[in-house]
Predicted model as a PDB file, atoms N, CA, C, CB and O in Angstrom, pLDDT in the B-factor column:
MODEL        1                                                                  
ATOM      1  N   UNK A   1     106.249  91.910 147.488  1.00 50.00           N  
ATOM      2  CA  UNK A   1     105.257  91.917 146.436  1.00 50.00           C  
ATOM      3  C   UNK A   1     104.951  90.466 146.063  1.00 50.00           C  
ATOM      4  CB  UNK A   1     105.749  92.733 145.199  1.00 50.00           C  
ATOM      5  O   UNK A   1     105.952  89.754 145.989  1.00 50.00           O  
ATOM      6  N   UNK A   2     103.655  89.817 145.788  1.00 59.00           N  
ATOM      7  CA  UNK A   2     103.424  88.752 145.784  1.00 59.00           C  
ATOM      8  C   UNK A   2     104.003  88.692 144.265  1.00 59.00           C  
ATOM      9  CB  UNK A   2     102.037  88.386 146.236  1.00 59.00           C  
ATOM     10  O   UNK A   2     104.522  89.624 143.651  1.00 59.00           O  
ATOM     11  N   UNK A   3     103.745  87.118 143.730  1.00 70.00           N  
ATOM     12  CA  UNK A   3     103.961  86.663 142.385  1.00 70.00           C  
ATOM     13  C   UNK A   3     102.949  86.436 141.995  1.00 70.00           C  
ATOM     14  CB  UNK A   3     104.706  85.685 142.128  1.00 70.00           C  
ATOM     15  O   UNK A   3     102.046  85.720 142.427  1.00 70.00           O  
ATOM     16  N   UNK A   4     103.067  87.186 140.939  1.00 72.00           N  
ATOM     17  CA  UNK A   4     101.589  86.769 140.452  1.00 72.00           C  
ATOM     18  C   UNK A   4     101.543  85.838 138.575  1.00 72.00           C  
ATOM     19  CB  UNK A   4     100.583  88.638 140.401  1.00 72.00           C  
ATOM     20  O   UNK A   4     101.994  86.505 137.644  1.00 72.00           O  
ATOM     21  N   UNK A   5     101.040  84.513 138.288  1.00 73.00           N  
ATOM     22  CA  UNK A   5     101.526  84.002 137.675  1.00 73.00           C  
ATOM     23  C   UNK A   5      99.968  84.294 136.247  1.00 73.00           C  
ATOM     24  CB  UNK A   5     102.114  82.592 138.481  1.00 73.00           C  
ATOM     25  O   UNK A   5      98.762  84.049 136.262  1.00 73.00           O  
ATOM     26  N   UNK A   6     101.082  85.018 135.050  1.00 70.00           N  
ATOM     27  CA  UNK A   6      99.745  85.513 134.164  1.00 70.00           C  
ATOM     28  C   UNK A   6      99.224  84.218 133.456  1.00 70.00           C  
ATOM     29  CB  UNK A   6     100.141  86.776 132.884  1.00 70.00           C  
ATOM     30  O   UNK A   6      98.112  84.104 132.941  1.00 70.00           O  
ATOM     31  N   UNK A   7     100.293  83.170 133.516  1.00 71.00           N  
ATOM     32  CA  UNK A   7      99.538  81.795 132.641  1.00 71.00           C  
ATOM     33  C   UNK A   7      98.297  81.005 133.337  1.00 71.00           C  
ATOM     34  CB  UNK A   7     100.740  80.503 132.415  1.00 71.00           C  
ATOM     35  O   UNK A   7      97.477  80.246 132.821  1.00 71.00           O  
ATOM     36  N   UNK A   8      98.491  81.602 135.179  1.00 73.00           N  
ATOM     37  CA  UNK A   8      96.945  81.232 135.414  1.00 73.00           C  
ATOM     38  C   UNK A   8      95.884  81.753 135.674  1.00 73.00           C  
ATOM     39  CB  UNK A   8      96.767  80.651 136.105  1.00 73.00           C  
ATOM     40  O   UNK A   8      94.776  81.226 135.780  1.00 73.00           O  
ATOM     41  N   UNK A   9      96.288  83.166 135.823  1.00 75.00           N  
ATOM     42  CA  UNK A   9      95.157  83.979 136.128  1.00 75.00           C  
ATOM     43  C   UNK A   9      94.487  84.223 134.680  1.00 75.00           C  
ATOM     44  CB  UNK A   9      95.606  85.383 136.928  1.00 75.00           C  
ATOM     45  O   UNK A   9      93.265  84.234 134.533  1.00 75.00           O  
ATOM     46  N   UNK A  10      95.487  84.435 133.525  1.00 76.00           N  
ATOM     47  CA  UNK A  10      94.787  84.721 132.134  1.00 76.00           C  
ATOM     48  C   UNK A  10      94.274  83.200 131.776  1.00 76.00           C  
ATOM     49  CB  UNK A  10      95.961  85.435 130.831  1.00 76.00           C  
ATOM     50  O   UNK A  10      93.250  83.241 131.095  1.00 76.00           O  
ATOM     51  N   UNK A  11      94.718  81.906 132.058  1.00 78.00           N  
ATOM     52  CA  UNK A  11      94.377  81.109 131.601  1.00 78.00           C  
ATOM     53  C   UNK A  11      95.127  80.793 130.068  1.00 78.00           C  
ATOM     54  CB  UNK A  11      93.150  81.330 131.760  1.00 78.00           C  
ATOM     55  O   UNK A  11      94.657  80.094 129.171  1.00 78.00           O  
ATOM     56  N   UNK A  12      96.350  81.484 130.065  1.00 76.00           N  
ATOM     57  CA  UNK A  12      97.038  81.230 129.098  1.00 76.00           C  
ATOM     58  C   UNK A  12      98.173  79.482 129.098  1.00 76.00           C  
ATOM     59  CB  UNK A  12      97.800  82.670 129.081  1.00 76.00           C  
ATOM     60  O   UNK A  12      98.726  79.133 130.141  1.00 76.00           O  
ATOM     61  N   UNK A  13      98.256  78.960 128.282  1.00 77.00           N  
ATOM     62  CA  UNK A  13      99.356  78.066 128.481  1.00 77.00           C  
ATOM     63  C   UNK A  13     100.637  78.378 127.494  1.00 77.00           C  
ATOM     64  CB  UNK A  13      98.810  76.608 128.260  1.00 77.00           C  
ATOM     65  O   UNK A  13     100.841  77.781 126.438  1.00 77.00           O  
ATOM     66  N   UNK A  14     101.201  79.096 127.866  1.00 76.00           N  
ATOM     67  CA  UNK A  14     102.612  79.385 127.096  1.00 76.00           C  
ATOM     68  C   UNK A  14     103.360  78.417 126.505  1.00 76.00           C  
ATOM     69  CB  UNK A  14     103.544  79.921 127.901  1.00 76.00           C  
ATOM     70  O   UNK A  14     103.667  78.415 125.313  1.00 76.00           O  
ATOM     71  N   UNK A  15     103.753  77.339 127.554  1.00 77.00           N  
ATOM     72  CA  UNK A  15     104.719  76.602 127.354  1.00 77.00           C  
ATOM     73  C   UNK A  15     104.254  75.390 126.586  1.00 77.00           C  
ATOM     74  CB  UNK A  15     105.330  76.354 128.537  1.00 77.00           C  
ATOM     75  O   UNK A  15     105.069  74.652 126.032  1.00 77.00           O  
ATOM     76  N   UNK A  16     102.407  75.083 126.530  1.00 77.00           N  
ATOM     77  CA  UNK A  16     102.418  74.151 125.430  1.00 77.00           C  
ATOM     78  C   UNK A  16     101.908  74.788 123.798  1.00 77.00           C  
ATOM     79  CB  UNK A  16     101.406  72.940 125.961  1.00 77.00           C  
ATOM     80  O   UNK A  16     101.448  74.137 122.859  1.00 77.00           O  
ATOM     81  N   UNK A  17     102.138  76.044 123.867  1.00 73.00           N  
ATOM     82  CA  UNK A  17     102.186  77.027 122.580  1.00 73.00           C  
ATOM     83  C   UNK A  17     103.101  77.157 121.839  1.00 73.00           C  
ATOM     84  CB  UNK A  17     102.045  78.181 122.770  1.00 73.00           C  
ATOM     85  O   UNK A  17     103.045  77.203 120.610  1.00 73.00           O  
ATOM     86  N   UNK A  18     104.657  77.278 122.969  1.00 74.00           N  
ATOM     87  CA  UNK A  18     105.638  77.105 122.221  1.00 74.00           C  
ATOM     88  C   UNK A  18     106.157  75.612 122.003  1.00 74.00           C  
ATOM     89  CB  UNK A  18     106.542  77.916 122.715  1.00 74.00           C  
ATOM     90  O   UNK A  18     107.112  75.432 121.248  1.00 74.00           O  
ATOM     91  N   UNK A  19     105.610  74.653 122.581  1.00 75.00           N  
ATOM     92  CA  UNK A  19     106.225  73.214 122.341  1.00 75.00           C  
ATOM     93  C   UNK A  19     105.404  73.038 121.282  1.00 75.00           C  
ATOM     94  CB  UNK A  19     106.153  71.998 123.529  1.00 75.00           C  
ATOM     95  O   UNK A  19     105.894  72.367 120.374  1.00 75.00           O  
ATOM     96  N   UNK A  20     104.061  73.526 121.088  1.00 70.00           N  
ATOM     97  CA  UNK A  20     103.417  73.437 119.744  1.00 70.00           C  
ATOM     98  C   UNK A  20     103.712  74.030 118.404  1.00 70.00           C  
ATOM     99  CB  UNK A  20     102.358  73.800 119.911  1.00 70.00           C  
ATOM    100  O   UNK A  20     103.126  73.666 117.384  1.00 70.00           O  
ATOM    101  N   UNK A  21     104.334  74.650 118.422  1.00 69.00           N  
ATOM    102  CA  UNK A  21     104.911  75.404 117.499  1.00 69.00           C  
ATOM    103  C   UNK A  21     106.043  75.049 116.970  1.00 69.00           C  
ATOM    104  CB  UNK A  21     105.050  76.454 117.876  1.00 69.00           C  
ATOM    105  O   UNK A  21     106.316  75.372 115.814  1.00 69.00           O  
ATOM    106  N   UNK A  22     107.141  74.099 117.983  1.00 70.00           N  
ATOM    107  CA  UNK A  22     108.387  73.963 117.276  1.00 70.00           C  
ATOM    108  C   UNK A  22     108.352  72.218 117.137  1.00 70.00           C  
ATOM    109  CB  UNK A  22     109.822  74.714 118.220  1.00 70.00           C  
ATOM    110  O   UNK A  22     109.338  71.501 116.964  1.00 70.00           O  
ATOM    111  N   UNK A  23     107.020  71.806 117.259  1.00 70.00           N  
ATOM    112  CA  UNK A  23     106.793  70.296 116.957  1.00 70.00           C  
ATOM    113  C   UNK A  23     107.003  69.954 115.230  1.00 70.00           C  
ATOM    114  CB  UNK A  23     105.091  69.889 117.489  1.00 70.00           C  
ATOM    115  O   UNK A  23     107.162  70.898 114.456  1.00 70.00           O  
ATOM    116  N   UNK A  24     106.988  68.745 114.809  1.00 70.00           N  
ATOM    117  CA  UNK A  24     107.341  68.628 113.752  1.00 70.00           C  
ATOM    118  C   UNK A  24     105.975  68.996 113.010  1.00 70.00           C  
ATOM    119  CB  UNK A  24     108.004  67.367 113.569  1.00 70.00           C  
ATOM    120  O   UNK A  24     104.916  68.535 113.436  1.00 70.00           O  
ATOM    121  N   UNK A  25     106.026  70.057 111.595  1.00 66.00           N  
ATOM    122  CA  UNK A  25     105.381  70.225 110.785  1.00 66.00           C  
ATOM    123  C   UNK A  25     104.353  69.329 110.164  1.00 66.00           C  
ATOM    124  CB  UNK A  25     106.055  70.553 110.224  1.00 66.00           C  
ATOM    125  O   UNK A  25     104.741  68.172 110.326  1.00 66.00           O  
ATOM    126  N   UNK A  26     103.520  69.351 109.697  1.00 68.00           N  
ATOM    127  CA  UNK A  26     102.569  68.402 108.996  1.00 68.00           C  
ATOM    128  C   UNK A  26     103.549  68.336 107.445  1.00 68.00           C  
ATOM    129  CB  UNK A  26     100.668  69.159 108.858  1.00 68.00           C  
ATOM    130  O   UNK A  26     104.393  69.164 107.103  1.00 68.00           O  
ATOM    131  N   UNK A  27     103.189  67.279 106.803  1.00 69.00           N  
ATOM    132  CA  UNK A  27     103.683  66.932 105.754  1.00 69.00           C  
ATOM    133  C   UNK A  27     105.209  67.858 105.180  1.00 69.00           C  
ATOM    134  CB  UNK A  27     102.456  67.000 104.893  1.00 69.00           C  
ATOM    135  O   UNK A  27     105.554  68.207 104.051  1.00 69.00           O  
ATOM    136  N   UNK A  28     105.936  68.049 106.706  1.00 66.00           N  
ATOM    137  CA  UNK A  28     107.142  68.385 106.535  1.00 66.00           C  
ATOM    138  C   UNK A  28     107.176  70.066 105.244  1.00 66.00           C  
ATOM    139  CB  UNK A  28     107.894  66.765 105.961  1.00 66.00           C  
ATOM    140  O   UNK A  28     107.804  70.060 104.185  1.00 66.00           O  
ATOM    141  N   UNK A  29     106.212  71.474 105.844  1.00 66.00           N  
ATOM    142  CA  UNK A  29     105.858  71.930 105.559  1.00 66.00           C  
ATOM    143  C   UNK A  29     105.886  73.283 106.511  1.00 66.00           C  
ATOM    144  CB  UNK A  29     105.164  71.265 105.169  1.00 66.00           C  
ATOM    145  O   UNK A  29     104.978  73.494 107.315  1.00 66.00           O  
ATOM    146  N   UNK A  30     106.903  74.096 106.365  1.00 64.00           N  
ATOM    147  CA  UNK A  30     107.021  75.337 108.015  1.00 64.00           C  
ATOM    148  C   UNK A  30     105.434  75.938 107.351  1.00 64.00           C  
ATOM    149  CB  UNK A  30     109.006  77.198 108.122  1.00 64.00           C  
ATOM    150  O   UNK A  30     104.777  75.678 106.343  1.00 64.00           O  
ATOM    151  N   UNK A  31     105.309  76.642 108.246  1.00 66.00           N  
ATOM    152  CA  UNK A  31     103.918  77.412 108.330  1.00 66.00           C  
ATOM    153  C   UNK A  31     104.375  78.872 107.246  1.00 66.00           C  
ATOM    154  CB  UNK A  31     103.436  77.915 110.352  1.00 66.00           C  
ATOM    155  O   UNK A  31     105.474  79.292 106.883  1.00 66.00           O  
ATOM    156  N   UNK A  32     102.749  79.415 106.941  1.00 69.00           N  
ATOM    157  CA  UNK A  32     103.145  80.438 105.849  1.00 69.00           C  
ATOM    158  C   UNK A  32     104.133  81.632 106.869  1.00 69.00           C  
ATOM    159  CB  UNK A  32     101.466  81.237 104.990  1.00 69.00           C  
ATOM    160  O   UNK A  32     105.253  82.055 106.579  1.00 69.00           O  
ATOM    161  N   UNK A  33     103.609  81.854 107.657  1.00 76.00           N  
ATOM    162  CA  UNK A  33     104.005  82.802 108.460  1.00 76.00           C  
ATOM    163  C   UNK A  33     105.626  82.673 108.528  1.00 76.00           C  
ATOM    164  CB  UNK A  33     103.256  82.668 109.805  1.00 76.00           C  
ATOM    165  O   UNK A  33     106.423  83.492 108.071  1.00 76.00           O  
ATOM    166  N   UNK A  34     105.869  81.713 109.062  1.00 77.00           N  
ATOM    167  CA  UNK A  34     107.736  81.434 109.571  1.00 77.00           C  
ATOM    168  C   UNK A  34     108.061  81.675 107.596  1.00 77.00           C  
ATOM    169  CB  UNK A  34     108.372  78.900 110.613  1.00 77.00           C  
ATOM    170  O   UNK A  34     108.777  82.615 107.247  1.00 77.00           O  
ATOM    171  N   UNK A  35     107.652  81.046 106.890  1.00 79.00           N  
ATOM    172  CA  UNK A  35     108.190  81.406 105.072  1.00 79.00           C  
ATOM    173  C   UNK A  35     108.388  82.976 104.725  1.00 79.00           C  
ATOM    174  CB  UNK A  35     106.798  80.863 103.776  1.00 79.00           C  
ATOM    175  O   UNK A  35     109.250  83.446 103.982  1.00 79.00           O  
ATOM    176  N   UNK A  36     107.216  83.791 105.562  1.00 84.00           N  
ATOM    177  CA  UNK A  36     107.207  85.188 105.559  1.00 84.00           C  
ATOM    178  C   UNK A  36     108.271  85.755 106.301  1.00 84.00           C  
ATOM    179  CB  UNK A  36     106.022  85.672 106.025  1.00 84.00           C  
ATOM    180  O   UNK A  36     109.027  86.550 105.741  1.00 84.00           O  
ATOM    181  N   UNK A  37     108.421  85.458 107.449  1.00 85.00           N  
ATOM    182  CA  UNK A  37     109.127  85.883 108.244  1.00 85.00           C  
ATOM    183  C   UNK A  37     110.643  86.138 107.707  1.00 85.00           C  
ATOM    184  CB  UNK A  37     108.959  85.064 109.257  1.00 85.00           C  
ATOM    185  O   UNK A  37     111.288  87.186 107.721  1.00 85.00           O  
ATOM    186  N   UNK A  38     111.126  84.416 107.071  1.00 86.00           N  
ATOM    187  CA  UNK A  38     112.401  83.973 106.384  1.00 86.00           C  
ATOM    188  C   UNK A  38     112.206  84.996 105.451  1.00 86.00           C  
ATOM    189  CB  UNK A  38     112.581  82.397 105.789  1.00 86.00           C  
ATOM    190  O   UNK A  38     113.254  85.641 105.417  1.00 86.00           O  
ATOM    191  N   UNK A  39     111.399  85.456 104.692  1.00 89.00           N  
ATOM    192  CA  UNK A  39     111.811  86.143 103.304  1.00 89.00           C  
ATOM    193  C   UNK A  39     111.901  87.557 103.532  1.00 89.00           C  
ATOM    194  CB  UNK A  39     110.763  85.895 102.088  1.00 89.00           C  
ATOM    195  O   UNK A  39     112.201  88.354 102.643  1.00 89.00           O  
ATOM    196  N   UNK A  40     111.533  88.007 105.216  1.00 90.00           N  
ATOM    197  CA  UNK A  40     111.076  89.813 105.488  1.00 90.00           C  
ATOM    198  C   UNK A  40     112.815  89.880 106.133  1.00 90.00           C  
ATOM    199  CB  UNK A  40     109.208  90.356 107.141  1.00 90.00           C  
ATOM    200  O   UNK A  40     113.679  90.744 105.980  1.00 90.00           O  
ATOM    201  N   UNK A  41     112.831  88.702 106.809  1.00 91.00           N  
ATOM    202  CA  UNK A  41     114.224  88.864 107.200  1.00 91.00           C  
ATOM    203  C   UNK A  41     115.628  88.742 106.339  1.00 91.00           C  
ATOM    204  CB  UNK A  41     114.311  88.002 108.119  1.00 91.00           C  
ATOM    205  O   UNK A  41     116.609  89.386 106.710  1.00 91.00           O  
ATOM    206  N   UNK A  42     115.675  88.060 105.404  1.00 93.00           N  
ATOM    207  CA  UNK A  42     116.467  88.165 104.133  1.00 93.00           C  
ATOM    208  C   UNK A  42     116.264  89.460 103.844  1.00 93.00           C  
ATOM    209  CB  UNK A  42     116.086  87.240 102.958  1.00 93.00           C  
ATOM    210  O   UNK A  42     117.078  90.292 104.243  1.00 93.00           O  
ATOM    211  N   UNK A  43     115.140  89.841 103.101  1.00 94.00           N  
ATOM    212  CA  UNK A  43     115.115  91.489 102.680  1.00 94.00           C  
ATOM    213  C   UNK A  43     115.943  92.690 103.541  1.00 94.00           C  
ATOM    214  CB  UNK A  43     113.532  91.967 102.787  1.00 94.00           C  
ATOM    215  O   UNK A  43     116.828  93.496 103.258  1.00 94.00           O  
ATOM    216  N   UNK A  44     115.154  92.355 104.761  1.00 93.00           N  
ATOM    217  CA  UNK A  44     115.734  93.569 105.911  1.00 93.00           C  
ATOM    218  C   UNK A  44     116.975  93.524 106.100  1.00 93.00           C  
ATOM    219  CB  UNK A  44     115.229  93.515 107.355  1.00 93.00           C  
ATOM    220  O   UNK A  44     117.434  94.638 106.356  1.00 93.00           O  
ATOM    221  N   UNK A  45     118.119  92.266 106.074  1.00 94.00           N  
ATOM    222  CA  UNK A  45     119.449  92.441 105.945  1.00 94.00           C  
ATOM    223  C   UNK A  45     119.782  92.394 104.815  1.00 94.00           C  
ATOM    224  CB  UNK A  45     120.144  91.716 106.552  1.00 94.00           C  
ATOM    225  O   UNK A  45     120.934  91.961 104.813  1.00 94.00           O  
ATOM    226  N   UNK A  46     119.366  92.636 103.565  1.00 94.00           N  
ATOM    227  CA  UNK A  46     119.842  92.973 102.294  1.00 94.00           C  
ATOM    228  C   UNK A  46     120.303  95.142 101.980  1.00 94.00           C  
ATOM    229  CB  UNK A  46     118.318  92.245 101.230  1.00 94.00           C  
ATOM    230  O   UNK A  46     121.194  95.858 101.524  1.00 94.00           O  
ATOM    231  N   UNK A  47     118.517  95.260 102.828  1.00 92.00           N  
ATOM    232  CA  UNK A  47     118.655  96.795 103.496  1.00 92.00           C  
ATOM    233  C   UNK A  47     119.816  97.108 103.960  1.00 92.00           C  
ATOM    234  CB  UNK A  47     117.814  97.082 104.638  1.00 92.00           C  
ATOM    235  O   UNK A  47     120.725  97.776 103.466  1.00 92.00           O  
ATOM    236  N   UNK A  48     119.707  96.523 105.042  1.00 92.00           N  
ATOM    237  CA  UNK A  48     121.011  96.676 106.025  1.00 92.00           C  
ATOM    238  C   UNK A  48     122.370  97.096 105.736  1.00 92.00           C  
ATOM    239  CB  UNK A  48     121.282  95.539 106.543  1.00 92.00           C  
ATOM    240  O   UNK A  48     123.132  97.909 106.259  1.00 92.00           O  
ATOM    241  N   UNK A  49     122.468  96.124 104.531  1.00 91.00           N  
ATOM    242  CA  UNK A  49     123.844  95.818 104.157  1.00 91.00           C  
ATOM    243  C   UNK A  49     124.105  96.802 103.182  1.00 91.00           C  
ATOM    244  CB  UNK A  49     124.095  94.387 103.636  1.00 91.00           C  
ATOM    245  O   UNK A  49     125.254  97.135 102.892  1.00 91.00           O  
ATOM    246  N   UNK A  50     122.807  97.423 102.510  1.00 91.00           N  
ATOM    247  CA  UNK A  50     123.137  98.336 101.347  1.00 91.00           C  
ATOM    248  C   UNK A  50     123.083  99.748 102.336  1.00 91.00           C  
ATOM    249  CB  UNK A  50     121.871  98.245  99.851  1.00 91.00           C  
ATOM    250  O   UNK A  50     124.038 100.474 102.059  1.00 91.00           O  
ATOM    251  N   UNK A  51     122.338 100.232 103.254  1.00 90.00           N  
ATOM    252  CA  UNK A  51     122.515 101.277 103.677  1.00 90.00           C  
ATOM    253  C   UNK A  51     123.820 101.332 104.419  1.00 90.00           C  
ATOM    254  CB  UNK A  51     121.471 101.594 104.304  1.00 90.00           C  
ATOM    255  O   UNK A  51     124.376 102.421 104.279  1.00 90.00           O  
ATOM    256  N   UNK A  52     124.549 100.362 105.262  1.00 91.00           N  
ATOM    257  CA  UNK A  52     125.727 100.526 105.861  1.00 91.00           C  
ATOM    258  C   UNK A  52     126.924 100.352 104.573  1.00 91.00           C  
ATOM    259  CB  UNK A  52     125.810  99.411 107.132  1.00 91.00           C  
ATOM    260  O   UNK A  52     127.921 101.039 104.797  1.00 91.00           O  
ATOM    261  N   UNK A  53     126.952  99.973 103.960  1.00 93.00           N  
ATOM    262  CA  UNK A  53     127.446 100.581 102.253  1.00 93.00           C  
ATOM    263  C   UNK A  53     127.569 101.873 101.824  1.00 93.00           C  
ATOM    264  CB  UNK A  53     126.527 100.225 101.188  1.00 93.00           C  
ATOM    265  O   UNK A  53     128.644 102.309 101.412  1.00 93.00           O  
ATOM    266  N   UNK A  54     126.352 102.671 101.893  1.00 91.00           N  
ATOM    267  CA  UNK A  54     126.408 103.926 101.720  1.00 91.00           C  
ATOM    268  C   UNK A  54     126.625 104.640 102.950  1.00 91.00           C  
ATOM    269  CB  UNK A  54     125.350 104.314 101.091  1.00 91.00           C  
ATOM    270  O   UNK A  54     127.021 105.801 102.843  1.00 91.00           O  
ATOM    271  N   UNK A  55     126.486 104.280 103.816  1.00 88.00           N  
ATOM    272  CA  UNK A  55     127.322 105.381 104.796  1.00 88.00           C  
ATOM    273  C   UNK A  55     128.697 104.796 104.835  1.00 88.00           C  
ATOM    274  CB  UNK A  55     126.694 105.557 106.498  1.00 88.00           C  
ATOM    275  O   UNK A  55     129.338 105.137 105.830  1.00 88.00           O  
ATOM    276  N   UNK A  56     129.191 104.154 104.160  1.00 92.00           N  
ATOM    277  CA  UNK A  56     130.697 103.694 104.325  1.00 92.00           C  
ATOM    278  C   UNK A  56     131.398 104.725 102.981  1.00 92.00           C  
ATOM    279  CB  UNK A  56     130.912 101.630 104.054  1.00 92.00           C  
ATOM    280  O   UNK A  56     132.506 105.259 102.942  1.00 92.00           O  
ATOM    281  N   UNK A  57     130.086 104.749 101.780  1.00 93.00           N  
ATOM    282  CA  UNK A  57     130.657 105.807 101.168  1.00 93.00           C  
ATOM    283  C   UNK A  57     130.824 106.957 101.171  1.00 93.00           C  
ATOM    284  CB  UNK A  57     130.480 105.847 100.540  1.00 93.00           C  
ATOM    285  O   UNK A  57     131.442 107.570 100.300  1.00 93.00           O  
ATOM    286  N   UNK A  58     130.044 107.674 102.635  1.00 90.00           N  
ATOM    287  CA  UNK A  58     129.119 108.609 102.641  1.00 90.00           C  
ATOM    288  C   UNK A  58     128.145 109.180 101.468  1.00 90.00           C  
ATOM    289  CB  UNK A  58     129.762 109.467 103.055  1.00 90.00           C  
ATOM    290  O   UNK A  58     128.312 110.281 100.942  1.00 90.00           O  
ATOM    291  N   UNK A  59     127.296 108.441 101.199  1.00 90.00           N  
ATOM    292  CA  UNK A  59     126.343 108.902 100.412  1.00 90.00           C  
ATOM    293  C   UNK A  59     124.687 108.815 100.948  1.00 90.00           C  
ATOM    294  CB  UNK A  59     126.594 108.156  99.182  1.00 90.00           C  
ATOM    295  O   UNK A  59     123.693 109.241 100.361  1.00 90.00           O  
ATOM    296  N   UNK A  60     124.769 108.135 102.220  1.00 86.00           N  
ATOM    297  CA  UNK A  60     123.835 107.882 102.869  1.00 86.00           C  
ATOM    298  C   UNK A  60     123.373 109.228 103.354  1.00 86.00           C  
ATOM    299  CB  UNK A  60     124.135 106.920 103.777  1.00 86.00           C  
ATOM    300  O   UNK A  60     124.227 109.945 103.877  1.00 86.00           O  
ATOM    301  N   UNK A  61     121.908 109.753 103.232  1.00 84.00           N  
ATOM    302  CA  UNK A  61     121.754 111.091 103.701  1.00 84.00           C  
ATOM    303  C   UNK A  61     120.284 110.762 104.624  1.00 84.00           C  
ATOM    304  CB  UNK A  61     121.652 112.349 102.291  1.00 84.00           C  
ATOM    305  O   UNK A  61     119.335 110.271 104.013  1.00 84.00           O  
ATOM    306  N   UNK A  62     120.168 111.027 105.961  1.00 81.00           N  
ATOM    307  CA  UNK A  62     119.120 109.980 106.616  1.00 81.00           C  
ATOM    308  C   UNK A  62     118.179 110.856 106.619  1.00 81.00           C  
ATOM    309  CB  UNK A  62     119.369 109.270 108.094  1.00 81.00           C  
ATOM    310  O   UNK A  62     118.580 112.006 106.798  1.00 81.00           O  
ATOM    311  N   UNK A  63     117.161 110.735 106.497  1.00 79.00           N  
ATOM    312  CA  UNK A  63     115.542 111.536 106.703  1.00 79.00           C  
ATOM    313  C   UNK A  63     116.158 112.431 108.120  1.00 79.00           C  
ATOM    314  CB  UNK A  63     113.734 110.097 107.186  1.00 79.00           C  
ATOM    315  O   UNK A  63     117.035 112.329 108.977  1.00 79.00           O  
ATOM    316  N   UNK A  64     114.963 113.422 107.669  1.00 78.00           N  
ATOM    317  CA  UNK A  64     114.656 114.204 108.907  1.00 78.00           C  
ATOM    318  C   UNK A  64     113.880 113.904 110.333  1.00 78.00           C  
ATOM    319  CB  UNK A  64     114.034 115.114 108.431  1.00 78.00           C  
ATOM    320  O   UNK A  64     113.903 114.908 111.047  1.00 78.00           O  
ATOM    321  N   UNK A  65     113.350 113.029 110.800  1.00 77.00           N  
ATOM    322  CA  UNK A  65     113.114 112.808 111.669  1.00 77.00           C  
ATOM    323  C   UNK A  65     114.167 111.553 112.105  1.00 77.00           C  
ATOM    324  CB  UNK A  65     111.830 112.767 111.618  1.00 77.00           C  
ATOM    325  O   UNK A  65     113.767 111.103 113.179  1.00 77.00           O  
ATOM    326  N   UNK A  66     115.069 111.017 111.757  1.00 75.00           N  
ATOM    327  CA  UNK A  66     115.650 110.455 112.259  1.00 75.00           C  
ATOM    328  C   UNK A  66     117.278 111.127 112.860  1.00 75.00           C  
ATOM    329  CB  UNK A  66     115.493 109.500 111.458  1.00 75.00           C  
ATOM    330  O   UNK A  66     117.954 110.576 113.729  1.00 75.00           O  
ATOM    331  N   UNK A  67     117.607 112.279 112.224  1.00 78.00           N  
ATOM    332  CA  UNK A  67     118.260 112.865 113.028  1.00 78.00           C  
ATOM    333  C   UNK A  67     118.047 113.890 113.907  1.00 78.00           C  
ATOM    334  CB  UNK A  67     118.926 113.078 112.547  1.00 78.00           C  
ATOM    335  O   UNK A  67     118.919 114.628 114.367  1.00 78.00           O  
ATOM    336  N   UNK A  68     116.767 113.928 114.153  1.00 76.00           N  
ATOM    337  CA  UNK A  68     116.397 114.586 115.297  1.00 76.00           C  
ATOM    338  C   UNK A  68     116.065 116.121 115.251  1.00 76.00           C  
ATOM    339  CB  UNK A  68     117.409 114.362 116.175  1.00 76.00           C  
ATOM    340  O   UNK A  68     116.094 116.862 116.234  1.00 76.00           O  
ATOM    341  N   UNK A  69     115.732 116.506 113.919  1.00 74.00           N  
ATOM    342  CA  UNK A  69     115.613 117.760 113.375  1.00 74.00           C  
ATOM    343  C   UNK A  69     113.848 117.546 113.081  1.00 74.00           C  
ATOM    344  CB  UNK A  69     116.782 118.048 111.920  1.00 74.00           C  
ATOM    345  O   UNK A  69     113.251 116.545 112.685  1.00 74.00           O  
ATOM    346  N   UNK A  70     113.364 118.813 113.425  1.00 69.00           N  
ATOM    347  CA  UNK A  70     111.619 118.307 113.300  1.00 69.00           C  
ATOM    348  C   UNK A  70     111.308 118.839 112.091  1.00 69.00           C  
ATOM    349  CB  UNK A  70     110.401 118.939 114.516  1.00 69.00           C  
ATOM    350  O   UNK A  70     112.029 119.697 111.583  1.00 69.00           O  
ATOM    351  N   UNK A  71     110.324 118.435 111.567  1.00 67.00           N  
ATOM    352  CA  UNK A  71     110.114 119.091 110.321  1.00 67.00           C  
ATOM    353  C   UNK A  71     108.840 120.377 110.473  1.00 67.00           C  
ATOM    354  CB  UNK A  71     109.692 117.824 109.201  1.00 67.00           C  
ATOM    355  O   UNK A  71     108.560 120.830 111.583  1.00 67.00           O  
ATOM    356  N   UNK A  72     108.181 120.837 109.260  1.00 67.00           N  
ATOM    357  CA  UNK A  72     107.998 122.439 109.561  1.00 67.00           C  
ATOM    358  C   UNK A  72     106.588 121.958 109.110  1.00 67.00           C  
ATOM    359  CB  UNK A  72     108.993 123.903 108.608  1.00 67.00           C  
ATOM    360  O   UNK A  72     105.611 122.702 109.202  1.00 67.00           O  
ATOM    361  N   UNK A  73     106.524 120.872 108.689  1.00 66.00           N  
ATOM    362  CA  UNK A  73     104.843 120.429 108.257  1.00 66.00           C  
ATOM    363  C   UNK A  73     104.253 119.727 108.851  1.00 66.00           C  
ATOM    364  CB  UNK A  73     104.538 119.826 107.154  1.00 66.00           C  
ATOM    365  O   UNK A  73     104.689 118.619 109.163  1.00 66.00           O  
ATOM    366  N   UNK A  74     103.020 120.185 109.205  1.00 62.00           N  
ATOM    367  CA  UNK A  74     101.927 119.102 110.445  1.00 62.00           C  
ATOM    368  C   UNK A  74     101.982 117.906 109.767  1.00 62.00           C  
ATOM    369  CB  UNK A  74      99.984 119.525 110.719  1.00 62.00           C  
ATOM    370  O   UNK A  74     101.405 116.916 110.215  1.00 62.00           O  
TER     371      UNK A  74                                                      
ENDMDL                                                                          
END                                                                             
């Protein structure tokens, strides 16, 4: 099977996207996005930590589609 390379057929440049990205900030300033990211990811292991809490107490009771039981309403 040949190789087929998508950074030239799409005309993408990957590798100066990510060297652009982890270059130094303007006025020493991360982007809004990476600030979002930092604060969705704090939250989501705050989750984390409180739901594996309650299943340590067993009090954790998980929705119905996540244990694999379907529900009866379209």
């Amino acid at each position: 099977m040949p190789y087929i390379d998508p950074q030239v057929k799409f005309g993408v440049n990957v590798d100066r996207w990510l060297v652009l990205q982890s270059s130094q900030q303007p006025r020493q300033r991360a982007a809004r996005c990476h600030a979002f990211e930092k604060e969705l990811h704090k939250r989501l292991t705050a989750i984390q930590e409180q739901r594996a809490k309650m299943e340590k107490e067993k009090t954790y009771v998980a929705p119905l589609h996540h244990t694999g039981q379907a529900t009866s309403t379209p």
